[in-house]
N, CA and C atoms as a LAMMPS dump frame, in Angstrom:
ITEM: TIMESTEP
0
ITEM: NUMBER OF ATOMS
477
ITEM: BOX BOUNDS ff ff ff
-5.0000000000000000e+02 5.0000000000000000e+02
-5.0000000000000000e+02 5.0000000000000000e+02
-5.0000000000000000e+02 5.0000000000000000e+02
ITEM: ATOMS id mol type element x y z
1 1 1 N 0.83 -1.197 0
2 1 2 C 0 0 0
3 1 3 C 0.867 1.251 0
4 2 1 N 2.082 1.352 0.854
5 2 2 C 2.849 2.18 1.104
6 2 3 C 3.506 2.527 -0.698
7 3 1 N 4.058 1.63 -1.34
8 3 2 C 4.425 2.372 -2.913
9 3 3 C 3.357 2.134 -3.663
10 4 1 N 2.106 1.871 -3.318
11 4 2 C 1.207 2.492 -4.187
12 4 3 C 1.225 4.057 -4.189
13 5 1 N 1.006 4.5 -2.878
14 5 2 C 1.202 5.994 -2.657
15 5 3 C 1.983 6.697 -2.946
16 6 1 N 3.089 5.83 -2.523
17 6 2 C 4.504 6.647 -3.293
18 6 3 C 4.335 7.197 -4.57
19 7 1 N 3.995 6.037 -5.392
20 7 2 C 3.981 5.815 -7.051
21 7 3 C 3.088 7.009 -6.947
22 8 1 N 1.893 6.799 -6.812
23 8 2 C 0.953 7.548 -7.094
24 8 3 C 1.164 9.335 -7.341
25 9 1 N 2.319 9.754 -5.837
26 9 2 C 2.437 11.005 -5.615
27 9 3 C 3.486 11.18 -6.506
28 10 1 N 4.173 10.413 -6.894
29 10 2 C 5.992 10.962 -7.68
30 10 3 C 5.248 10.964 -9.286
31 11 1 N 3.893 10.365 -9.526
32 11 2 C 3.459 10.533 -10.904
33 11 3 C 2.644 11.578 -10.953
34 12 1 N 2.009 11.87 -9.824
35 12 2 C 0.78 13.446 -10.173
36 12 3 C 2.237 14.563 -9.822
37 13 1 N 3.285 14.029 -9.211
38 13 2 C 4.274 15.252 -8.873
39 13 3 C 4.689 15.732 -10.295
40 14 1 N 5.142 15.054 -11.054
41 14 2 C 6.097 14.834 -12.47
42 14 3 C 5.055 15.385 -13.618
43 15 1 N 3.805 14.899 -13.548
44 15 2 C 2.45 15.277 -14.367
45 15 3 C 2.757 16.69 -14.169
46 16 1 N 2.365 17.105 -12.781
47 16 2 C 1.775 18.344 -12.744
48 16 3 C 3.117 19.868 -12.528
49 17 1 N 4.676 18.815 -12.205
50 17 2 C 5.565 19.533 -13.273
51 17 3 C 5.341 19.88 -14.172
52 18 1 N 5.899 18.956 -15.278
53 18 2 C 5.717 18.732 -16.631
54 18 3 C 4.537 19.925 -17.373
55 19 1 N 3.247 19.91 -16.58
56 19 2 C 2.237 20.915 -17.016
57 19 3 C 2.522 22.245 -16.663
58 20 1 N 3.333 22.703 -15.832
59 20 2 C 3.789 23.931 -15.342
60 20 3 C 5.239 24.217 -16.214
61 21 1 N 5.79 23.71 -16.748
62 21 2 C 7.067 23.424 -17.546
63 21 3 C 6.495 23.946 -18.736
64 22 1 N 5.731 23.261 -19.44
65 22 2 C 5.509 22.771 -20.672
66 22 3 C 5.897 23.109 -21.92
67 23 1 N 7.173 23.309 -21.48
68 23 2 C 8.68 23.748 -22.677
69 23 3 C 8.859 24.862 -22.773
70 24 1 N 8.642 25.55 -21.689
71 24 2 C 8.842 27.155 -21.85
72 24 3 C 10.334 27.605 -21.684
73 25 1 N 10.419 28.786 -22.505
74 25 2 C 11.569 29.45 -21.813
75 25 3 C 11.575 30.276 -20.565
76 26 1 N 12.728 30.554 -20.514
77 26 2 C 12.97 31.42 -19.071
78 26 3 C 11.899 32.863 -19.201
79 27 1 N 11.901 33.464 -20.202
80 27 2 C 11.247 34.709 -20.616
81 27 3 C 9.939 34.147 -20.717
82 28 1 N 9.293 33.225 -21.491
83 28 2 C 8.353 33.204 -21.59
84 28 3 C 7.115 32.811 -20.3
85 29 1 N 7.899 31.786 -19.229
86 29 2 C 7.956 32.368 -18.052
87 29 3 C 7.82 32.983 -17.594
88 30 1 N 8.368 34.005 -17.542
89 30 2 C 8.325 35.244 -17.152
90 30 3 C 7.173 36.012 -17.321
91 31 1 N 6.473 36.107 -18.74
92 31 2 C 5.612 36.5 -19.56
93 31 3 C 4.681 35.967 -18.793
94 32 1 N 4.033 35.27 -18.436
95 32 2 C 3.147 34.239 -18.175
96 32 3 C 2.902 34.963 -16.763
97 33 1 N 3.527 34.578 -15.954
98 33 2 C 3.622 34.911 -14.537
99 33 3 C 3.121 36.501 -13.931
100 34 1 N 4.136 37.187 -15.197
101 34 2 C 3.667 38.639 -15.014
102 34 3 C 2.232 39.31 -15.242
103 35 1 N 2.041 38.683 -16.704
104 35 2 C 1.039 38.63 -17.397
105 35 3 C -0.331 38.567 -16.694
106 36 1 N 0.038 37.342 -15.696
107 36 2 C -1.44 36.826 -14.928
108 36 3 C -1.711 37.527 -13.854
109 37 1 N -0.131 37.913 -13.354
110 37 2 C -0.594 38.853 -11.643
111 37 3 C -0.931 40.275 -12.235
112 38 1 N -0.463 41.043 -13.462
113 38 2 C -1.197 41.922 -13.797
114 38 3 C -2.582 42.016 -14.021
115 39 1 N -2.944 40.949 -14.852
116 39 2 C -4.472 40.461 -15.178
117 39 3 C -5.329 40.349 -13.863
118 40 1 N -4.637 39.522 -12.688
119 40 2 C -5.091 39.334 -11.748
120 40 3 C -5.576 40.375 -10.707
121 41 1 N -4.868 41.126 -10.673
122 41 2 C -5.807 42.126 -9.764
123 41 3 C -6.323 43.84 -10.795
124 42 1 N -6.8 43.226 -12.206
125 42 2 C -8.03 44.177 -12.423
126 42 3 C -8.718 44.544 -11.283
127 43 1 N -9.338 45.935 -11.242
128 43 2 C -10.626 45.847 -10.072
129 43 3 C -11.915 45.815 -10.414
130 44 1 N -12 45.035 -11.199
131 44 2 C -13.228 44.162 -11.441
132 44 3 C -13.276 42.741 -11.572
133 45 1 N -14.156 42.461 -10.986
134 45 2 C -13.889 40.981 -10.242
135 45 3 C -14.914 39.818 -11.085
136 46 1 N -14.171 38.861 -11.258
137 46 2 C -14.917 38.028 -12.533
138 46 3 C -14.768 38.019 -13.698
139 47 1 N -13.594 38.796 -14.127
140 47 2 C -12.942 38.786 -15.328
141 47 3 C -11.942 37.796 -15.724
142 48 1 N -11.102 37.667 -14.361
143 48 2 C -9.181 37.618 -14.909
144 48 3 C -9.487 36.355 -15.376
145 49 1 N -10.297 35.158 -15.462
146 49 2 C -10.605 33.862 -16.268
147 49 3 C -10.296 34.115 -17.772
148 50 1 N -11.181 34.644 -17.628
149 50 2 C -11.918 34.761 -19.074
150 50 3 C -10.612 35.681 -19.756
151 51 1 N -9.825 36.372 -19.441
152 51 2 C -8.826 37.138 -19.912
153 51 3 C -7.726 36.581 -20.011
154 52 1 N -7.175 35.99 -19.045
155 52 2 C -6.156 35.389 -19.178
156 52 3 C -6.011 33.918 -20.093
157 53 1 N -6.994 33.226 -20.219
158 53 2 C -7.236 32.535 -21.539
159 53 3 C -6.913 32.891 -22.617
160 54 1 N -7.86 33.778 -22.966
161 54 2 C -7.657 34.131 -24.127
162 54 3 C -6.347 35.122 -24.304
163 55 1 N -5.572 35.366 -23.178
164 55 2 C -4.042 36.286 -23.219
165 55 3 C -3.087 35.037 -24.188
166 56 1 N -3.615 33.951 -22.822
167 56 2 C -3.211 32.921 -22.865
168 56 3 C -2.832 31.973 -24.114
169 57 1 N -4.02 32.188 -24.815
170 57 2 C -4.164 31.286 -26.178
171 57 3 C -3.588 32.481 -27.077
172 58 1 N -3.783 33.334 -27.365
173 58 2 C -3.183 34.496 -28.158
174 58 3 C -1.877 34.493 -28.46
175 59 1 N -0.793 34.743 -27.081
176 59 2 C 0.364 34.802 -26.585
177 59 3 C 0.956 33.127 -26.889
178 60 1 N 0.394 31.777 -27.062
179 60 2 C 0.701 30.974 -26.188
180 60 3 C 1.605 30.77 -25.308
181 61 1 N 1.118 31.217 -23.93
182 61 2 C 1.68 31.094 -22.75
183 61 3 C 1.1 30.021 -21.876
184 62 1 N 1.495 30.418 -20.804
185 62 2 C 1.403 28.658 -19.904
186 62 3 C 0.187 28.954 -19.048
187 63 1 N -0.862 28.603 -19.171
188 63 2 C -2.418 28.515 -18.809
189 63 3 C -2.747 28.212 -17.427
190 64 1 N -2.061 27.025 -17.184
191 64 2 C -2.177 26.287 -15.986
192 64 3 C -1.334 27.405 -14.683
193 65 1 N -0.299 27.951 -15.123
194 65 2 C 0.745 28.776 -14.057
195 65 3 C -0.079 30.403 -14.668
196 66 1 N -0.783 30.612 -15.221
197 66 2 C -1.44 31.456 -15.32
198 66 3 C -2.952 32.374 -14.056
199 67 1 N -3.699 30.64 -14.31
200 67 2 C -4.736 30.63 -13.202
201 67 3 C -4.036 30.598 -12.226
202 68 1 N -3.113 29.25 -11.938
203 68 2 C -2.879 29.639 -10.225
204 68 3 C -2.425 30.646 -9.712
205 69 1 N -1.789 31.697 -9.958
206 69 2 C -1.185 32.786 -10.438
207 69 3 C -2.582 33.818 -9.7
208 70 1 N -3.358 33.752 -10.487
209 70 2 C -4.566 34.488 -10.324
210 70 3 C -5.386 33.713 -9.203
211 71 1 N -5.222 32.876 -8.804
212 71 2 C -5.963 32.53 -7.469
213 71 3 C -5.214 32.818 -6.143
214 72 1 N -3.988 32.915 -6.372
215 72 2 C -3.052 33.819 -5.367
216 72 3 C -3.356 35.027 -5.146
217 73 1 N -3.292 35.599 -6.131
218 73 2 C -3.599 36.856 -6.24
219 73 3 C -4.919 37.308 -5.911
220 74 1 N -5.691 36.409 -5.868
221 74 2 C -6.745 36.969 -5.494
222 74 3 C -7.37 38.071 -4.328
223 75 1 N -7.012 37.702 -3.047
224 75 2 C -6.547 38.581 -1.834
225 75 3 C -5.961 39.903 -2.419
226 76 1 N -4.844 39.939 -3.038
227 76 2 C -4.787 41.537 -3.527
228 76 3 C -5.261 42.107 -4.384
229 77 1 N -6.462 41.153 -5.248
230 77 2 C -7.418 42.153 -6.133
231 77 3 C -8.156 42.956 -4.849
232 78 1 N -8.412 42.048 -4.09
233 78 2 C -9.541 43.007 -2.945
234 78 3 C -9.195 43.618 -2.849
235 79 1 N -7.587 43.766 -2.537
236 79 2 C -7.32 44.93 -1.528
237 79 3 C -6.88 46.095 -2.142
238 80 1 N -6.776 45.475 -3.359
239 80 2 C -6.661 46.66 -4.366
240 80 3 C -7.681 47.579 -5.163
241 81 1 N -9.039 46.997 -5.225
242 81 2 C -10.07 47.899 -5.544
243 81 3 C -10.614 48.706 -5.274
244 82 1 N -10.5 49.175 -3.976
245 82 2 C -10.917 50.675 -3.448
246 82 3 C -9.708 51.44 -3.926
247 83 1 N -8.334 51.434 -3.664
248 83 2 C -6.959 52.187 -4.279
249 83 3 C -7.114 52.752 -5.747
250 84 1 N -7.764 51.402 -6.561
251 84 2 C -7.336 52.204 -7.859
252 84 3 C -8.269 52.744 -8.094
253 85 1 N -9.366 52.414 -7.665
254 85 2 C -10.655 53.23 -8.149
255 85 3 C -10.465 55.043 -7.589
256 86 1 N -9.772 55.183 -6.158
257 86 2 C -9.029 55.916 -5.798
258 86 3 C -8.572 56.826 -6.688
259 87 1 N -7.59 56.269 -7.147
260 87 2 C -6.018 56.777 -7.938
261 87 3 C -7.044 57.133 -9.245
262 88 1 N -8.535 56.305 -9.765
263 88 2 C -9.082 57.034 -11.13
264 88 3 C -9.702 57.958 -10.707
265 89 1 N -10.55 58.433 -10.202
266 89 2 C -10.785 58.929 -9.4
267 89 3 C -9.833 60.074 -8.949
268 90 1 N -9.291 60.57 -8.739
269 90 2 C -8.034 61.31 -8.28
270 90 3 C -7.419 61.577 -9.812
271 91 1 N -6.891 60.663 -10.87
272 91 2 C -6.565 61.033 -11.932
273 91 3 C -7.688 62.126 -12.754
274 92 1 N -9.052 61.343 -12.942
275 92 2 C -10.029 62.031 -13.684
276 92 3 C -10.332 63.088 -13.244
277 93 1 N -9.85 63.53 -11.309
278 93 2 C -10.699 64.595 -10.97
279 93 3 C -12.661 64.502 -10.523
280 94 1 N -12.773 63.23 -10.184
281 94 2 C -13.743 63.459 -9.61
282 94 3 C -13.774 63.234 -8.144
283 95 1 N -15.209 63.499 -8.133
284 95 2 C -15.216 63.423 -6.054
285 95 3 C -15.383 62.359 -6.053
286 96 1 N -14.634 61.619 -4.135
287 96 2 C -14.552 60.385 -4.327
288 96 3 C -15.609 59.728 -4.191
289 97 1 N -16.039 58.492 -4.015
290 97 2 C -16.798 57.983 -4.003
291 97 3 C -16.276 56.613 -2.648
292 98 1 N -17.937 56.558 -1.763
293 98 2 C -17.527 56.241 -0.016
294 98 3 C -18.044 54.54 -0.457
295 99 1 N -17.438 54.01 -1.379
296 99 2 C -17.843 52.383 -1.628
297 99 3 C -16.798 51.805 -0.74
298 100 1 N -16.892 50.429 0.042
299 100 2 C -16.164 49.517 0.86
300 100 3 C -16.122 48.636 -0.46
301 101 1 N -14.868 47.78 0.009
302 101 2 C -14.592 46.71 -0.717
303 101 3 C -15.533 45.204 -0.063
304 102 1 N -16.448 45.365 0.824
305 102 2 C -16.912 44.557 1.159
306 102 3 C -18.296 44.555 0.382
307 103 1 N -18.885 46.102 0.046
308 103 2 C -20.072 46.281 -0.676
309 103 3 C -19.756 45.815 -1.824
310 104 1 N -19.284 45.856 -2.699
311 104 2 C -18.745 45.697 -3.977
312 104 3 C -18.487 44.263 -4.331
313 105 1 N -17.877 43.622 -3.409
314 105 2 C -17.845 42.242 -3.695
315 105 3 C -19.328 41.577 -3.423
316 106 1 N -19.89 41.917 -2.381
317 106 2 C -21.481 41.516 -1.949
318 106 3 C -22.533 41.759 -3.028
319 107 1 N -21.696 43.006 -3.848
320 107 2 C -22.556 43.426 -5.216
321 107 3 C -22.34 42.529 -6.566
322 108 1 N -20.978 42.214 -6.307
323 108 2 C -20.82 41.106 -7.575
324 108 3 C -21.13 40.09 -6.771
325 109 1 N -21.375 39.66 -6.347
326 109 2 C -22.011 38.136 -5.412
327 109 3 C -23.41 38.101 -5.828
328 110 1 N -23.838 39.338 -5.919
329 110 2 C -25.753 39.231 -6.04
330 110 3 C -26.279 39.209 -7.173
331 111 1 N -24.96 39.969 -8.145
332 111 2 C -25.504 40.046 -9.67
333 111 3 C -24.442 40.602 -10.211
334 112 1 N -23.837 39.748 -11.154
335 112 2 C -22.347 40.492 -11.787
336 112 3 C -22.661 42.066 -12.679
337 113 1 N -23.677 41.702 -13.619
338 113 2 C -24.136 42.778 -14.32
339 113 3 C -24.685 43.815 -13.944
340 114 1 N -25.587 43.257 -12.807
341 114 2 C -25.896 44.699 -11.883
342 114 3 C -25.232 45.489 -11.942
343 115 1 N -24.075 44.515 -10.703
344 115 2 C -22.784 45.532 -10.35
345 115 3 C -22.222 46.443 -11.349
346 116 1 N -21.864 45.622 -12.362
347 116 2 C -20.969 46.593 -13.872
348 116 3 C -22.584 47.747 -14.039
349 117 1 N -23.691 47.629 -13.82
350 117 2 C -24.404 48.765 -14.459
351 117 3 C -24.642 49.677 -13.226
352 118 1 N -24.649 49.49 -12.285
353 118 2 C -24.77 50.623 -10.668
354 118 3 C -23.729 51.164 -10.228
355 119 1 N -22.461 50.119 -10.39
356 119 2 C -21.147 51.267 -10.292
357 119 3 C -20.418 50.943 -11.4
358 120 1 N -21.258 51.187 -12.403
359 120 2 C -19.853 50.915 -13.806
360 120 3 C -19.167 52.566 -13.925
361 121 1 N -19.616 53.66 -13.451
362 121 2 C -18.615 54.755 -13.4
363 121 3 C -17.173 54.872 -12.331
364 122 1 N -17.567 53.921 -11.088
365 122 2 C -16.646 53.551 -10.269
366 122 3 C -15.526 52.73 -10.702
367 123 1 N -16.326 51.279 -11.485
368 123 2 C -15.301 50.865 -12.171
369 123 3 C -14.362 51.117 -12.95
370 124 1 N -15.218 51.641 -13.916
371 124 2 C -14.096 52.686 -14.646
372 124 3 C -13.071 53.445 -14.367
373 125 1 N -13.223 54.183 -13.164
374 125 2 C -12.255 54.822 -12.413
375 125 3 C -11.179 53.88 -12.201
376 126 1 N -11.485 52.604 -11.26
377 126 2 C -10.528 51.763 -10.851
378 126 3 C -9.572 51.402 -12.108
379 127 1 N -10.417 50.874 -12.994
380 127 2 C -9.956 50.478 -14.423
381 127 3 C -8.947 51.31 -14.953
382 128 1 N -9.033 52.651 -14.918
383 128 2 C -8.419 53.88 -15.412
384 128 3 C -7.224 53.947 -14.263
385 129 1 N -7.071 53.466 -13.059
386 129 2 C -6.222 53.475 -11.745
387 129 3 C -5.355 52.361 -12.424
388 130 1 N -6.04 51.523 -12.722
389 130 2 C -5.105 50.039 -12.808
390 130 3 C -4.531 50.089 -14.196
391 131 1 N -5.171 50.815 -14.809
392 131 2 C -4.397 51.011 -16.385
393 131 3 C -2.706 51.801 -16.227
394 132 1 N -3.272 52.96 -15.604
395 132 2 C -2.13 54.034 -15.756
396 132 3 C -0.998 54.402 -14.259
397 133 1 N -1.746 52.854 -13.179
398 133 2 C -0.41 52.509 -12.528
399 133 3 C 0.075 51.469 -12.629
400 134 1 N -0.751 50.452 -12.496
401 134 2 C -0.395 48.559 -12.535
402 134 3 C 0.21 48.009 -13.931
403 135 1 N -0.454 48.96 -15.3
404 135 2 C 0.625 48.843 -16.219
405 135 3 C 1.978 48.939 -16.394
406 136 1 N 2.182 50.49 -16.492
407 136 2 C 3.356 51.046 -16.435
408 136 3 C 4.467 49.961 -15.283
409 137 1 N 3.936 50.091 -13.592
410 137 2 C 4.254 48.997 -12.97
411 137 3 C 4.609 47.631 -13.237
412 138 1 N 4.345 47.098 -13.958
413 138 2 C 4.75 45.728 -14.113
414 138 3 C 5.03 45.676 -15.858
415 139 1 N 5.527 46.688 -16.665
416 139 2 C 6.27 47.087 -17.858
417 139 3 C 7.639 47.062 -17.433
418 140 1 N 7.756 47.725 -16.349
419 140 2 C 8.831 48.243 -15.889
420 140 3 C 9.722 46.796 -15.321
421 141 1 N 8.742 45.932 -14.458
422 141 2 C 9.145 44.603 -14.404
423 141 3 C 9.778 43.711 -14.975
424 142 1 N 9.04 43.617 -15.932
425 142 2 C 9.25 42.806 -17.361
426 142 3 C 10.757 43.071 -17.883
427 143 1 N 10.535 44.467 -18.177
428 143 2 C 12.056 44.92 -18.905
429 143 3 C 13.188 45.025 -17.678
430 144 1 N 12.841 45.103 -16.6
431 144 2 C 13.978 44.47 -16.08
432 144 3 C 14.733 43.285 -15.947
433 145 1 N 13.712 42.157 -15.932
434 145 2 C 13.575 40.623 -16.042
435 145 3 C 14.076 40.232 -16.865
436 146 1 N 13.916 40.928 -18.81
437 146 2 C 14.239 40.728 -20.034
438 146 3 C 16.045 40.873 -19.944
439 147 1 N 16.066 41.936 -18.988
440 147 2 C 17.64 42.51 -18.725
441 147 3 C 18.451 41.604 -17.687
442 148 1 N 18.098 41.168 -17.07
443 148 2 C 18.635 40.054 -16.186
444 148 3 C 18.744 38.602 -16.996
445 149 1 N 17.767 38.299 -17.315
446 149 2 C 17.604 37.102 -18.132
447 149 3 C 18.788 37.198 -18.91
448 150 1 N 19.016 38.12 -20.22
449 150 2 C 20.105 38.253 -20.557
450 150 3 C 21.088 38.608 -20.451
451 151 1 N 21.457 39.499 -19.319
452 151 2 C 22.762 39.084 -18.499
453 151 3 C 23.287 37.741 -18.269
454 152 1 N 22.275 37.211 -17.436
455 152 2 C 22.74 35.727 -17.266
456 152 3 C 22.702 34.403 -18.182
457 153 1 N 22.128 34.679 -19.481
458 153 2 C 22.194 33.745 -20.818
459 153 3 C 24.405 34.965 -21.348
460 154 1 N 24.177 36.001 -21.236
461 154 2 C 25.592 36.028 -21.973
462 154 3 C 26.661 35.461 -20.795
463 155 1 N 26.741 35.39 -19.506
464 155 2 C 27.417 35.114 -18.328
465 155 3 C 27.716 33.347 -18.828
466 156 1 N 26.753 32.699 -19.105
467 156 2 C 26.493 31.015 -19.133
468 156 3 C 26.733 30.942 -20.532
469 157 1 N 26.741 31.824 -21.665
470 157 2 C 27.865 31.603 -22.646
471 157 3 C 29.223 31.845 -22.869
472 158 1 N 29.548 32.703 -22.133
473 158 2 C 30.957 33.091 -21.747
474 158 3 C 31.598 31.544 -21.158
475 159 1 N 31.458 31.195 -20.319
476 159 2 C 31.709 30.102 -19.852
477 159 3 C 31.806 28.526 -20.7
């Protein structure tokens, strides 16, 4: 019974490598990872699926390290949707608006579309927060990553 289990765990271990692998490069990796925690905390909630798929299939990038990615992240979409809606809000120049992140999720809980039609000007704000900081933010990432990466591909050809 004991290397049944064994077996069992060293083959879903190697599987579910192998699916997180799935011949990528170091960059593209990279791509993937970044890609999803950007996607991941949009502040609108009930999207990053449906987006990162299709990033996903577009790009082909790695799907599986994509979602989990975004289920991590999940905790800092919350905590990030009052901020950027904030920061649009503050960019656009309007007055703020006194929404909790607890209403908002209770609002997409009751009716997704509702929500997008009762505070789709809020959203927008956030949207407009997360565009013109969380972009730029994790651009800046990337091309550092791109710059390291190849540092250390010319370092391991030198050699």
């Amino acid at each position: 019974m004991k290397t049944i289990n064994n077996w069992n765990f060293r083959a879903l271990k190697s599987k579910t490598v192998a699916l997180f692998k799935q011949g990528l490069t170091p960059i593209e990796l990279t791509q993937s990872i970044l890609v999803a925690a950007l996607f991941s905390i949009i502040p609108i909630l009930g999207v990053t699926t449906i987006l990162l798929t299709g990033f996903s299939l577009k790009r082909k990038l790695n799907l599986p390290i994509m979602i989990a990615i975004s289920y991590l992240a999940w905790p800092l979409q919350i905590l990030m949707i009052i901020p950027f809606i904030n920061i649009g809000e503050f960019i656009f120049s309007i007055p703020q608006s006194n929404h909790s992140a607890q209403e908002i999720i209770a609002s997409f809980q009751e009716s997704f579309f509702g929500t997008l039609s009762r505070l789709s000007f809020e959203l927008l704000c956030g949207f407009g927060g997360w565009l013109l900081t969380a972009v730029p933010f994790f651009i800046v990432i990337y091309l550092v990553s791109i710059s390291i990466f190849k540092l250390i591909s010319k370092d391991k050809n030198k050699e």
